[in-house]
C-alpha positions as CSV (number, residue, x, y, z in Angstrom):
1,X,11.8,9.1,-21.8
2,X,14.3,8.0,-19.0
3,X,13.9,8.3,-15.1
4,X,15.3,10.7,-13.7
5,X,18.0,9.7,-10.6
6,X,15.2,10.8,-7.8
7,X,12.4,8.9,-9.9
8,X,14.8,5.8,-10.0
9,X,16.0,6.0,-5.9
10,X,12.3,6.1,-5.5
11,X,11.4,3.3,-7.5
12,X,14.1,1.0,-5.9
13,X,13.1,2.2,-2.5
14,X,9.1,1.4,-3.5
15,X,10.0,-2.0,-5.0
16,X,12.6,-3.3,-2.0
17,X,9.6,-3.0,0.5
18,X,7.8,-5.6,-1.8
19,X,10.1,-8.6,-0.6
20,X,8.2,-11.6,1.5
21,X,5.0,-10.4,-0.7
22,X,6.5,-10.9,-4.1
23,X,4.9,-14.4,-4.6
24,X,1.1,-12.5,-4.1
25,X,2.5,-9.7,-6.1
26,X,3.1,-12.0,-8.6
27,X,0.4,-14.1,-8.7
28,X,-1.9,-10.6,-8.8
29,X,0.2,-9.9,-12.1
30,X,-0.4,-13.2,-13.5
31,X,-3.7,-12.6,-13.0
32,X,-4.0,-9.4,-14.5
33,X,-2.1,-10.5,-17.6
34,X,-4.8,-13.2,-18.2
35,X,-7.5,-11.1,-17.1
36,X,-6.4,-8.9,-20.1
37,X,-6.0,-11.7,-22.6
38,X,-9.5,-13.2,-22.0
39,X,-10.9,-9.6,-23.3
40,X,-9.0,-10.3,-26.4
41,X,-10.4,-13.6,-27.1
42,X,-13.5,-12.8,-25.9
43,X,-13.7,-10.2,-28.4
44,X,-13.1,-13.0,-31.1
45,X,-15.6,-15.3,-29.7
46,X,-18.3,-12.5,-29.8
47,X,-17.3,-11.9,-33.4
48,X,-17.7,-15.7,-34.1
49,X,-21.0,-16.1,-32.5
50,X,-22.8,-13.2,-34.6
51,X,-21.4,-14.3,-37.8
52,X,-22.7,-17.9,-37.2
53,X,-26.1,-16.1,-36.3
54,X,-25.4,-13.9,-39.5
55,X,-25.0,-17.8,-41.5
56,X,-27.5,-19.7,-39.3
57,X,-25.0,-21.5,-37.9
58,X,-27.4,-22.6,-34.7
59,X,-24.1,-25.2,-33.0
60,X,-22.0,-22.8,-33.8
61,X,-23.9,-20.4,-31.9
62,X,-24.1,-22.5,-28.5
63,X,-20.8,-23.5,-29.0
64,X,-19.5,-19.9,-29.1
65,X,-22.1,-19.0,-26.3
66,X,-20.9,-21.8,-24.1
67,X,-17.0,-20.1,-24.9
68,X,-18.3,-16.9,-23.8
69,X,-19.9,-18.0,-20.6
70,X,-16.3,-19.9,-19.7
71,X,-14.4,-16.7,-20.3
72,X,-17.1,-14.6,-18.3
73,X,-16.6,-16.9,-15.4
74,X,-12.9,-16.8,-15.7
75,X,-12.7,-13.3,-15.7
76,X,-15.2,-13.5,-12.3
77,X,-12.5,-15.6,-10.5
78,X,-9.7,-13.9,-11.6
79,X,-11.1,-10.5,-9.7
80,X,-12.1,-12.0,-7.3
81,X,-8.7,-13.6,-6.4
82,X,-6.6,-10.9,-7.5
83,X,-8.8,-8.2,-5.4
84,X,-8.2,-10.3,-2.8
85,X,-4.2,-10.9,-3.1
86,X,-4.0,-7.2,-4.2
87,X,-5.5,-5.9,-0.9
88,X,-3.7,-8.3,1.3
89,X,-0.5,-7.0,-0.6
90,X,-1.5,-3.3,-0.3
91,X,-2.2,-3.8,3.6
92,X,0.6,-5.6,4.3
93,X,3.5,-3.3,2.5
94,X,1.2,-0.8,4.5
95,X,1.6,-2.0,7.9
96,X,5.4,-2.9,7.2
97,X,6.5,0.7,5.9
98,X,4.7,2.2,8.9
99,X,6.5,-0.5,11.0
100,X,9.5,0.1,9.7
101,X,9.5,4.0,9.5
102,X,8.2,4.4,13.5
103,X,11.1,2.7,14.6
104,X,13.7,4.5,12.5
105,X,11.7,7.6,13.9
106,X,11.7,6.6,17.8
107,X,15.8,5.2,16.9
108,X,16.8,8.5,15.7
109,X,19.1,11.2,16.5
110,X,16.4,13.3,18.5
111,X,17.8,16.6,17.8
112,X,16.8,15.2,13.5
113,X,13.4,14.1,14.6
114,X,12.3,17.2,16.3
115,X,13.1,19.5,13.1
116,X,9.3,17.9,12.4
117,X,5.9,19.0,13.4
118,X,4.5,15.6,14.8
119,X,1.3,16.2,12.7
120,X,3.4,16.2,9.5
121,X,5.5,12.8,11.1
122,X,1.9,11.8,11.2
123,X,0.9,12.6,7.6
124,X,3.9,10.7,6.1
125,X,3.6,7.5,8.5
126,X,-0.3,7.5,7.3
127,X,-1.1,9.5,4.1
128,X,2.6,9.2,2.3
129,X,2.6,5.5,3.5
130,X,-0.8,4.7,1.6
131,X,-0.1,5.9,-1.3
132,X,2.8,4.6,-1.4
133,X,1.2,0.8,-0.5
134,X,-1.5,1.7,-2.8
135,X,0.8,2.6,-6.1
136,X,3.0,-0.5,-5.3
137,X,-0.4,-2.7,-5.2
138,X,-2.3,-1.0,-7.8
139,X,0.7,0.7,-10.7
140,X,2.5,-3.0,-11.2
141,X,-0.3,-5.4,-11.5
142,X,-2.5,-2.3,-13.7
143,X,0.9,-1.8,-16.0
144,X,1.0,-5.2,-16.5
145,X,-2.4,-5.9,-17.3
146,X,-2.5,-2.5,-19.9
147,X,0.3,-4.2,-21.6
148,X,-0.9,-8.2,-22.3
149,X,-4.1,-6.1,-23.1
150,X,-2.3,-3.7,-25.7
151,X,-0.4,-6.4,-27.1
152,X,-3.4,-9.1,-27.6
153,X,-5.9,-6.4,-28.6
154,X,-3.0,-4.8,-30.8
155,X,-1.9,-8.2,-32.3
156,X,-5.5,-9.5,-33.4
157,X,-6.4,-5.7,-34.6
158,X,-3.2,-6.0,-37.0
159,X,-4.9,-9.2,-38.3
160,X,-8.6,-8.0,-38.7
161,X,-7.8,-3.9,-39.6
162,X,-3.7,-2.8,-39.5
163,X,-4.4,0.7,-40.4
164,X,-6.5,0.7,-37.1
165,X,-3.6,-0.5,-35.0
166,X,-1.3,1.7,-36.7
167,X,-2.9,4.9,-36.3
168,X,-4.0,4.2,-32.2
169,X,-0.3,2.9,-31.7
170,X,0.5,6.4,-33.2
171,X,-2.0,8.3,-30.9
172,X,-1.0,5.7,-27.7
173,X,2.8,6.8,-28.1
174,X,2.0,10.6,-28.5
175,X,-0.3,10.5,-25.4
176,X,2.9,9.1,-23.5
177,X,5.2,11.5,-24.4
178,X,2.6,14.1,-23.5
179,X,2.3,12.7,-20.3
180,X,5.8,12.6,-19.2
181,X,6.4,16.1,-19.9
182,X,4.0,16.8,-16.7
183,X,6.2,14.6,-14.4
184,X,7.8,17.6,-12.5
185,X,4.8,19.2,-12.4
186,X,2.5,16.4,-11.1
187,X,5.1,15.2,-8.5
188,X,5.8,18.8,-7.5
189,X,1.9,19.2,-7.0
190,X,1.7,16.3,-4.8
191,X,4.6,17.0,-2.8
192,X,3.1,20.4,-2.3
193,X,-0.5,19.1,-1.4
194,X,1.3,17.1,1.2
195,X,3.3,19.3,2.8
196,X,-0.2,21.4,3.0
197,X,-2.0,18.6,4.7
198,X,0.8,18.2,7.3
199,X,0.4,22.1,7.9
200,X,-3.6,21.8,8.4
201,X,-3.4,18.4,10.9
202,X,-0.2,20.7,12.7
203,X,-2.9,23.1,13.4
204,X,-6.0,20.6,14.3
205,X,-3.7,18.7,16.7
206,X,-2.4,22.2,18.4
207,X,-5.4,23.3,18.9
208,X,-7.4,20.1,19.9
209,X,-4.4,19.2,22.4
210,X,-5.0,23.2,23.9
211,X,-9.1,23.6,23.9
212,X,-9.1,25.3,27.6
213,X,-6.4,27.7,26.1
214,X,-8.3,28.8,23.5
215,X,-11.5,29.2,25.1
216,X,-10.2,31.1,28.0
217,X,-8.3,33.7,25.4
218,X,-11.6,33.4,23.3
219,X,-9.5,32.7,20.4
220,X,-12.1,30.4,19.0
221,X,-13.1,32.3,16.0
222,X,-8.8,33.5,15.6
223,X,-8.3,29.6,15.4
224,X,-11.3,28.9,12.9
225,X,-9.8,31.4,10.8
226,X,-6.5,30.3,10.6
227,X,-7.8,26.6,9.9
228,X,-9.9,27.8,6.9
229,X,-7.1,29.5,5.5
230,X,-4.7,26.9,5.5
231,X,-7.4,24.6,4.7
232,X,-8.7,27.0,1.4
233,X,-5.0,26.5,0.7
234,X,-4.7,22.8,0.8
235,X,-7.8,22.7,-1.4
236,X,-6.6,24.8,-3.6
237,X,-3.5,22.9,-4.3
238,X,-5.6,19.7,-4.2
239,X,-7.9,21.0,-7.0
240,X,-4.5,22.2,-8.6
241,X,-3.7,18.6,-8.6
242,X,-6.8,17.3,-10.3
243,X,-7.3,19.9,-12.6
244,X,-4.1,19.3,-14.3
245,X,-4.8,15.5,-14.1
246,X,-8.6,15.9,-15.6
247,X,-7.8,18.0,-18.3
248,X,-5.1,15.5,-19.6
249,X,-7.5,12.7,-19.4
250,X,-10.3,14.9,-21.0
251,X,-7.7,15.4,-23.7
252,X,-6.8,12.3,-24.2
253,X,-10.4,10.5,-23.9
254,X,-11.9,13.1,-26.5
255,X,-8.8,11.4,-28.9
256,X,-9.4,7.8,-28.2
257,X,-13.6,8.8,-28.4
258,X,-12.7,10.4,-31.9
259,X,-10.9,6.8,-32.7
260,X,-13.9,4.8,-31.5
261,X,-16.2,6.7,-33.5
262,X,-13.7,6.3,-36.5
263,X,-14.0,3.0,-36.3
264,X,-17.6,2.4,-36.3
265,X,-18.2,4.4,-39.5
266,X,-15.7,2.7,-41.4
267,X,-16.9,-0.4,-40.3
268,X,-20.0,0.6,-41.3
269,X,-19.1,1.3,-44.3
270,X,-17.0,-2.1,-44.8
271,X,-20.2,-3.7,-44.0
272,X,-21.9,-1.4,-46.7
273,X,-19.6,-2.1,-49.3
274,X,-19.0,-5.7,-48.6
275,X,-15.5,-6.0,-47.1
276,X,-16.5,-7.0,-43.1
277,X,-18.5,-9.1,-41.7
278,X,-21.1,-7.8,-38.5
279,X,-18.7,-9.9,-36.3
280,X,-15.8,-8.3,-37.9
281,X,-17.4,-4.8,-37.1
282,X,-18.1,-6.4,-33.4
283,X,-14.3,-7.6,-32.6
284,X,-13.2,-4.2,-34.4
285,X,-15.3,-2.4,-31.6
286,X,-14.4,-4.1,-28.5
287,X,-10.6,-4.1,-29.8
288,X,-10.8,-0.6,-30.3
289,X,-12.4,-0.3,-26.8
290,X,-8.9,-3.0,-25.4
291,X,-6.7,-0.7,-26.9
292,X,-8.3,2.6,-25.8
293,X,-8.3,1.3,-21.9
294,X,-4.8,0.9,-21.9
295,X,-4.2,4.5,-22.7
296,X,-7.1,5.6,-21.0
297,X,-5.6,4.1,-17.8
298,X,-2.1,5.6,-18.4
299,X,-3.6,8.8,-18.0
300,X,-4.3,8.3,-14.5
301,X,-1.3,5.8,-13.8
302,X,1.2,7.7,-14.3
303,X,0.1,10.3,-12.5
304,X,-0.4,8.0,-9.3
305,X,3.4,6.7,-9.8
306,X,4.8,10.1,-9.9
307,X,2.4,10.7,-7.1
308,X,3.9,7.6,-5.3
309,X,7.3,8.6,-6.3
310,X,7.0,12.0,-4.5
311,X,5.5,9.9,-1.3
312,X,8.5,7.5,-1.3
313,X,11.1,10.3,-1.3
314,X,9.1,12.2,1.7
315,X,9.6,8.8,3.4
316,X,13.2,8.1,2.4
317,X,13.9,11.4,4.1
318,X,12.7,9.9,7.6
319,X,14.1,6.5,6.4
320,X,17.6,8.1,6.0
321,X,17.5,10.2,9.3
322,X,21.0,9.7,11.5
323,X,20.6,6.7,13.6
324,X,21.5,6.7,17.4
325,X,24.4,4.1,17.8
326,X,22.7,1.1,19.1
327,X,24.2,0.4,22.7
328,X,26.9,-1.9,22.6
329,X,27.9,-2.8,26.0
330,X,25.3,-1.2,28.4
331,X,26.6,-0.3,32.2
332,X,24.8,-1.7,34.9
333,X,23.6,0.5,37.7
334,X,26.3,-1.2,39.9
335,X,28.7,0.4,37.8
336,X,27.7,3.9,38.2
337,X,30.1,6.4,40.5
338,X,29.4,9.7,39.0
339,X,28.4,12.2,36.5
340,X,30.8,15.0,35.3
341,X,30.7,17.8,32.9
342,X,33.1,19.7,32.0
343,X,33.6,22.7,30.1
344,X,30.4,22.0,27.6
345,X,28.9,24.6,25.2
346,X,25.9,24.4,23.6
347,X,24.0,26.2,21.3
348,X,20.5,25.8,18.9
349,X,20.6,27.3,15.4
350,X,23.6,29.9,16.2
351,X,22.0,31.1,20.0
352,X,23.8,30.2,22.4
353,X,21.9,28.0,25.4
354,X,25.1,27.1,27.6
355,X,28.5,29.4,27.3
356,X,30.0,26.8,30.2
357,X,28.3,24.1,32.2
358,X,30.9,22.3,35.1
359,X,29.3,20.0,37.2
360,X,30.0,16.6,39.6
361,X,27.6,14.6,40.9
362,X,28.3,11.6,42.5
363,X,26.5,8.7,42.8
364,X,24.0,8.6,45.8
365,X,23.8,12.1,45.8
366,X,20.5,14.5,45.5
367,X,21.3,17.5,43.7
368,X,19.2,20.9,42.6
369,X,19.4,22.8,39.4
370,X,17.7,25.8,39.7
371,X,17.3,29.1,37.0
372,X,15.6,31.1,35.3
373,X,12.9,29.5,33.2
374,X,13.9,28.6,29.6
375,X,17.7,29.4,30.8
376,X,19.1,25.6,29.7
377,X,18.5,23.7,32.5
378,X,16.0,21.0,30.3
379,X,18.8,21.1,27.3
380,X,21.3,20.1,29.6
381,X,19.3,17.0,30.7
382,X,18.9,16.0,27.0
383,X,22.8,16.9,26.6
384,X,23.5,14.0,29.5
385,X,20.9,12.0,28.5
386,X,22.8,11.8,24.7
387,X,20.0,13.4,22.8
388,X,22.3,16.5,22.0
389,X,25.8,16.5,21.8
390,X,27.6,19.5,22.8
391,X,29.3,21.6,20.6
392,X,32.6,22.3,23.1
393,X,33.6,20.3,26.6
394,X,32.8,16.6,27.6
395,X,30.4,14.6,29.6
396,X,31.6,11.8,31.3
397,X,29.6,9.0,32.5
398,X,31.6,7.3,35.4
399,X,32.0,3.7,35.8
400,X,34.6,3.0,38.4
401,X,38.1,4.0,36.4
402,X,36.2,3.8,33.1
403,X,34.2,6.7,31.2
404,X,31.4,6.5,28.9
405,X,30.1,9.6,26.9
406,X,25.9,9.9,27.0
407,X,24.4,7.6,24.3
408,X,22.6,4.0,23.9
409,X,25.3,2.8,26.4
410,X,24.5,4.9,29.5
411,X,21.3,5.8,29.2
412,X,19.9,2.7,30.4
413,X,21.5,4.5,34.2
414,X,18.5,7.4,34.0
415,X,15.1,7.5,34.4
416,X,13.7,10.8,33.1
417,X,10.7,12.9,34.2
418,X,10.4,15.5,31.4
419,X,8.1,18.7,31.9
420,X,4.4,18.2,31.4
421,X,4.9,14.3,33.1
422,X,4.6,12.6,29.3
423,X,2.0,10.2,30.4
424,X,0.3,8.1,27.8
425,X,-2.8,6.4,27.4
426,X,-3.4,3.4,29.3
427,X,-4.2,2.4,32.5
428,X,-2.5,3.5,35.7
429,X,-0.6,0.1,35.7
430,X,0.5,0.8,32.1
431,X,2.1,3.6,32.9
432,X,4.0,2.9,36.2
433,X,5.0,-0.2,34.6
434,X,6.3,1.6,31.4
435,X,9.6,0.1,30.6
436,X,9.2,-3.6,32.8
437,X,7.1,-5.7,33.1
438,X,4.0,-5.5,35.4
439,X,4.4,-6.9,38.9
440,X,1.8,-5.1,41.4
441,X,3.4,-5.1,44.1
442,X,6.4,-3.6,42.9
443,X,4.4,-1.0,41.3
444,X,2.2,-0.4,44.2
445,X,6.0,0.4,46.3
446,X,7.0,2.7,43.3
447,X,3.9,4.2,43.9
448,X,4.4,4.6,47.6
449,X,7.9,6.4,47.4
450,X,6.5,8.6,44.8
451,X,3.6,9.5,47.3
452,X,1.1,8.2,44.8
453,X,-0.6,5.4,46.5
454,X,-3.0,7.1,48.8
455,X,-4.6,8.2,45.9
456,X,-4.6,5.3,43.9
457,X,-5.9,3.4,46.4
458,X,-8.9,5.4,46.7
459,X,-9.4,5.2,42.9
460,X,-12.3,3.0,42.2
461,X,-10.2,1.0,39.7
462,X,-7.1,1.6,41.4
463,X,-4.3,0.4,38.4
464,X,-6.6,-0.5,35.9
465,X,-8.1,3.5,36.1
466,X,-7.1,4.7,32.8
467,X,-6.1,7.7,32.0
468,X,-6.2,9.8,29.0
469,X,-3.6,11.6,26.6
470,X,-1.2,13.6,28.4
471,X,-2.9,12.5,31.9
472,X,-6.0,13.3,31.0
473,X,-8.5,12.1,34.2
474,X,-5.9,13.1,36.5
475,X,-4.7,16.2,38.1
476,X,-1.5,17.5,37.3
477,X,0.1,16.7,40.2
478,X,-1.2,13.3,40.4
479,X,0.3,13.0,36.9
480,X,3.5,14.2,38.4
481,X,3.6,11.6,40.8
482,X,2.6,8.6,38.6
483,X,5.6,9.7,36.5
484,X,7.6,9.9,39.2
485,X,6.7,6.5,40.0
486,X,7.5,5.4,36.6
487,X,11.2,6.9,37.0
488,X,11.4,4.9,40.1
489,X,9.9,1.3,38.6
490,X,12.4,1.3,35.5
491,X,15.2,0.5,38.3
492,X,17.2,3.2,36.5
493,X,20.1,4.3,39.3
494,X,19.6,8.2,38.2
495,X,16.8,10.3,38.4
496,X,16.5,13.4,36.2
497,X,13.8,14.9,37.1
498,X,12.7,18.5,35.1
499,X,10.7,20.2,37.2
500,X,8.2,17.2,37.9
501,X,7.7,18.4,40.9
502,X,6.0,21.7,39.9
503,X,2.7,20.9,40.6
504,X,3.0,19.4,44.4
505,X,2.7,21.2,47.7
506,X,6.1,22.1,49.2
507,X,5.2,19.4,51.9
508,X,4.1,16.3,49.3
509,X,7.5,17.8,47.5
510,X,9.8,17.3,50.5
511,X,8.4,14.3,51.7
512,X,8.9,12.5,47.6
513,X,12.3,13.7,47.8
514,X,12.8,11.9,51.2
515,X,11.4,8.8,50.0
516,X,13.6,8.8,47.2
517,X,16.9,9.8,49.0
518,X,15.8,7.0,51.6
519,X,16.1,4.3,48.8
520,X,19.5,2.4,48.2
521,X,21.5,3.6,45.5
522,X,19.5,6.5,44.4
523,X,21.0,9.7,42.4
524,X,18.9,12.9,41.9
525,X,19.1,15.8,39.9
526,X,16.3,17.5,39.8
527,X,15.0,21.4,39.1
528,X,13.5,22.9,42.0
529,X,13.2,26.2,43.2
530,X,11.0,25.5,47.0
531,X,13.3,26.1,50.0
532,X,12.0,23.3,51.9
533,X,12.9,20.9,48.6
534,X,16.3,22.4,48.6
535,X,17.2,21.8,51.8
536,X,17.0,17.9,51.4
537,X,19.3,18.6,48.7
538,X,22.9,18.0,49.4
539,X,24.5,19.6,46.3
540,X,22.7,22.6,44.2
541,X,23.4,24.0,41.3
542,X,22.5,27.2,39.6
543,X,22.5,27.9,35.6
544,X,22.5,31.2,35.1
545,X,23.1,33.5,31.7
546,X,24.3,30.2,30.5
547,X,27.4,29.4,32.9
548,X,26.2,26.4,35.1
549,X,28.1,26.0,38.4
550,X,27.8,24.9,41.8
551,X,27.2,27.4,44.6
552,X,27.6,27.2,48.7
């Protein structure tokens, strides 16, 4: 039966992330393939050396004893080699996929990316990825090795007992056709087990990433609930999976067993009557036993390819996300006069976020954007940073008489302090120095316009104290200012900074805001509300019931 168009995009997609590894890929197969065709000949050497103990043939014995031991020790090597080659493959396609994925993720259109819960991102880039990198290491070399297997076991059985051969080629081909017909519904299964598993880590991460939250509402035993229903569901579906998988191969080993057992008594009675040898009987067995593990494994193979198949087209659908234009001829800071919107709309899944945003600033200039929480001021930051594009009006990037809309282009001009100061794990230094290199000194006068370096000077590890997811170790509006002091270290000309200011006294936030205005080329936007902030402000802007607009 033919692949069907997803199953084939799939494959191609699973084999093109094989190239540079194709020569260990390779040599695995090889492997395998002779792997399989020393249990063929061992079979004949086992019949040979108990029908020379059958004639007294004591050379012949040592001699087929001696053949034995050689393809014994072959077969040794060959796993050890191949397990070897097959997890260096399997690690390495691994790594790469994941490699490859994260930065299609982190290059994408960010409006695309954040359509996904990061714990299901996370599920594909680990679980989808492995089994993937597992089905690419395991399905090629195991399909080639059932084959050479099938085909020597199958050839010598047509020499010793063709009505064997016949009927188990009969039973292999009907097995395979039985097993196709559950490609939907395996791949369907595993896609929905996935999806599941994205769901339950989703809820883990939340609710690790919020313990204080949940304690203080007491919604311990709320959250414990909720996990052990989505979890009861993903096990459900998992057992789903299997059950459908295990009864096939229940089905199909209780067939092959039936064979086996077939062939023993008719050997028997061959021997009985005179028309096989013991070895005969022997090879008969162990070929029976070659020919059954090649089905036997089809069972459970193709059910991991259609499980890989479903993996690869969950990954294909973060490998084909829209791309950001890569930035083509960057503006320099130098080059920066002004920012201006005009006209722009803006709305998220039919609601409208901005009905009309007009706004100047020019360069050098420290301007406040103040509203009502969740009224658009933090969209229209992404909308001139280039992560959204707005759906009416223009924004212009000026560059003396030249104009740049936001994208890869421009956004090397802006530094951006989102809410909730993004820190990551690290050290202090690691942070500050986010986007440059590390230079101390520089970091340490960052830190000093961003009113930070009292208080990492008094740190016991100053720079090198690390600090935890989100900020953890730190206050919030320490974390503030270290991110602050990031902003200012990337050497971007214009600061947006989204309430990062939240957390400081009206004094600490008065005296940053100096600091920064005091620096040489500087341009602010940021979203305040204190008086004492806005009055170091020299333009200020209000967004309100979506119309943005300057006001005296």
């Amino acid at each position: 039966m033919g692949l069907k168009n997803s199953d084939r995009a799939a494959l191609r997609w699973l084999l093109s992330r094989t190239r540079g590894r194709r020569a260990a890929l390779a040599a695995v197969v090889g492997g395998n393939a002779v792997f399989a065709a020393a249990g063929a000949v061992f079979a004949l050497f086992c019949r040979g050396v108990i029908d020379c103990a059958v004639d007294g043939d004591q050379n012949g014995i040592f001699r087929y004893a001696m053949l034995l031991a050689g393809v014994v020790l072959l077969q040794l090597v060959l796993r050890l080699v191949c397990g070897w080659l097959s997890e260096k493959v399997r690690a390495g396609i691994e790594m790469e996929i994941r490699q490859e994925l994260f930065g299609c993720l982190i290059s994408a259109e960010t409006g695309e990316v954040s359509r996904y819960h990061t714990a299901e991102l996370l599920n594909r880039l680990f679980s989808d990825v492995r089994i993937c990198a597992d089905g690419i290491a395991d399905i090629i070399p195991a399909a080639v090795n059932m084959a050479t297997q099938l085909l020597c076991a199958g050839a010598l059985m047509i020499i010793l007992q063709p009505w064997f051969a016949a009927v188990f080629a009969a039973a292999g081909l009907l097995m395979f056709a039985a097993l196709t017909l559950f490609r939907s519904r395996l791949k369907g299964l595993h896609k929905q087990v996935q999806e599941k598993e994205g769901k339950v880590r989703a809820l883990i991460q939340e609710t690790l990433s919020n313990p204080l939250v949940v304690r203080v509402f007491g919604a311990q035993r709320k959250m414990l609930g909720r996990n052990d229903v989505s979890q009861r569901e993903h096990y459900r579906l998992r057992m789903k999976r299997r059950a459908l998988g295990i009864t096939a191969g229940a089905g199909f080993g209780l067939i092959f067993q039936a064979g086996y057992v077939l062939a023993l008594v008719w050997g028997s009675y061959g021997i009985f009557s005179g028309t096989m040898s013991y070895g005969t009987l022997t090879a008969v067995l162990q070929l029976v036993n070659q020919i059954q593990s090649p089905f036997a494994g089809l069972s459970s193979l193709l059910p991991q390819y259609y499980s890989a198949a479903a993996s690869a087209e969950r990954l294909i659908e973060l490998h084909d996300l829209p791309q950001e234009p890569p930035a083509v001829s960057p503006l320099r800071n130098e080059d920066f006069t002004g920012l201006e919107i005009s006209g722009v709309k803006f709305s998220y899944g039919g609601g409208e976020v901005i009905s009309r945003a007009d706004m100047t600033v020019n360069r050098g200039d420290i301007a406040a954007l103040t509203g009502i929480s969740g009224g658009g001021k933090s969209t229209l930051f992404r909308l001139i940073l280039g992560a959204y594009k707005p759906q009416a009006g223009s924004i212009a990037i000026r560059a003396g008489n030249e104009t740049r809309s936001p994208g890869g282009d421009t956004r090397g001009l802006f530094a951006y302090v989102p809410q909730g100061n993004c820190l990551f794990s690290g050290t202090i230094r690691d942070n500050i120095a986010f986007a440059r290199p590390a230079d101390d000194e520089l970091i340490m006068q960052s830190a000093r316009a961003a009113c930070a370096e009292d208080f990492i000077s008094r740190l016991p590890d100053g720079l090198d104290t690390p600090i935890g997811e989100n900020g953890a170790g730190l206050s919030e509006g320490q974390a503030q200012r270290i991110a602050v002091a990031r902003a200012l270290y990337s050497g971007a000309c214009f600061l947006l900074l989204d309430e990062a200011t939240s957390a400081l006294d009206g004094e600490t936030e008065s005296r940053l805001l100096k600091n920064i205005a005091a620096l040489d080329g500087k341009t602010v936007l940021i979203v305040t509300h204190r008086p004492a902030a806005l009055e170091i402000c020299s333009r200020k802007f209000t967004l309100k019931d979506g119309v943005l607009d300057e006001r005296n």
